[in-house]
N, C-alpha and C positions, 0 to 999 in steps of 0.2 A: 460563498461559493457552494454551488450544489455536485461538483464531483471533486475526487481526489484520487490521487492513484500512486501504488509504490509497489519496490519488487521486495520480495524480502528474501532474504539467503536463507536456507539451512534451517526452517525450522516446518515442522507440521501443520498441515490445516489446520489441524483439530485449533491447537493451541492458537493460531492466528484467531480463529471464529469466533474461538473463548474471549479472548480479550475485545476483538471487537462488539463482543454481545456484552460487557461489562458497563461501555459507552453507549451503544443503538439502542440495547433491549435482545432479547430472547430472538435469536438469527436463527428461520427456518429454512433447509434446504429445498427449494421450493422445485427447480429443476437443473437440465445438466447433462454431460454426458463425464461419465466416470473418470473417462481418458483426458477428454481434454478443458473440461469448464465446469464449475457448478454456480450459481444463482443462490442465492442466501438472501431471505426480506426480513423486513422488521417494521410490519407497517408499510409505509411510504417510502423507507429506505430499500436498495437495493444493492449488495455487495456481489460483485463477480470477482469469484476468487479461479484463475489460471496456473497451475503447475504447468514447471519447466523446468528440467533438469535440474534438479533440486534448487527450486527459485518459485517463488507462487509471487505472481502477477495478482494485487488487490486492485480492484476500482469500488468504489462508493458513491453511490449516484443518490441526489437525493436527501442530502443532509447538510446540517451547519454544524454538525462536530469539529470538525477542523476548517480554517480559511484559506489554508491552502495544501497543495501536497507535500512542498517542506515539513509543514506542522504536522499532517499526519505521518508521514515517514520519523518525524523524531517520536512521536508516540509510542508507534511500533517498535523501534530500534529498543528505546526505553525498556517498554510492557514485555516482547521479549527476548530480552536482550541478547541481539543481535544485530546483524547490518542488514542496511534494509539501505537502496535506492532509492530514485523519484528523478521528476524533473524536476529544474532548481527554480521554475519561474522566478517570476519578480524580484526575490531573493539575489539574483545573478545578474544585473542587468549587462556586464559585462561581453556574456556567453550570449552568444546568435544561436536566437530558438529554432534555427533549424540544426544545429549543430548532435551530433549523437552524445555531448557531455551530460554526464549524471552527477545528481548532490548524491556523496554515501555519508551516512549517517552510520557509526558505532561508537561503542563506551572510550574509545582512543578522542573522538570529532566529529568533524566534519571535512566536508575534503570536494573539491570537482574532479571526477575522474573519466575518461573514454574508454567502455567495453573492448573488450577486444576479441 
């Protein structure tokens, strides 16, 4: 898979960027608007990281680090431990992918849960 993408609760960029640069390689902030988006490369890779109300929206464009967004949300969760979202893809076959259900990933599980 070439993208992946997870929300993660409560923790700082910095620290997300860190640990993503652990796996990609040295993450430049390439462009961006302060407020609402920045762009981070590493190479060929392309990470958009989105703050939201204490929530950063990652995508990862561009890589085979993880095969799917499960994988990488459990990464995250792990690396820094917290709860981090995603969609459940193929993991879920149960849940209709148009559905608003999310996989949450923390040191408690795993879980399907609906935002609210």
């Amino acid at each position: 898979m070439s993208e992946v993408a997870a929300y993660v609760l409560g923790v700082d960029e910095g620290r997300a960027v860190a640990l993503l640069s652990s796996v990609l390689g040295p993450l430049v902030c390439e462009d961006g608007n302060p407020d609402s988006f920045r762009i981070h490369t590493a190479g060929a890779v392309t990470v958009v990281v989105i703050p939201n109300e204490g929530m950063l929206e990652i995508w990862v464009h561009h890589s085979q680090a993880w095969a799917s967004s499960p994988e990488f949300a459990r990464f995250l969760a792990a690396g820094l431990e917290c709860t981090v979202r995603c969609d459940p893809d193929a993991e879920a076959p149960d849940i209709d992918p148009c559905s608003d259900a999310l996989l949450e990933i923390d040191r408690e599980g795993e879980r399907i849960v609906t935002p609210t």
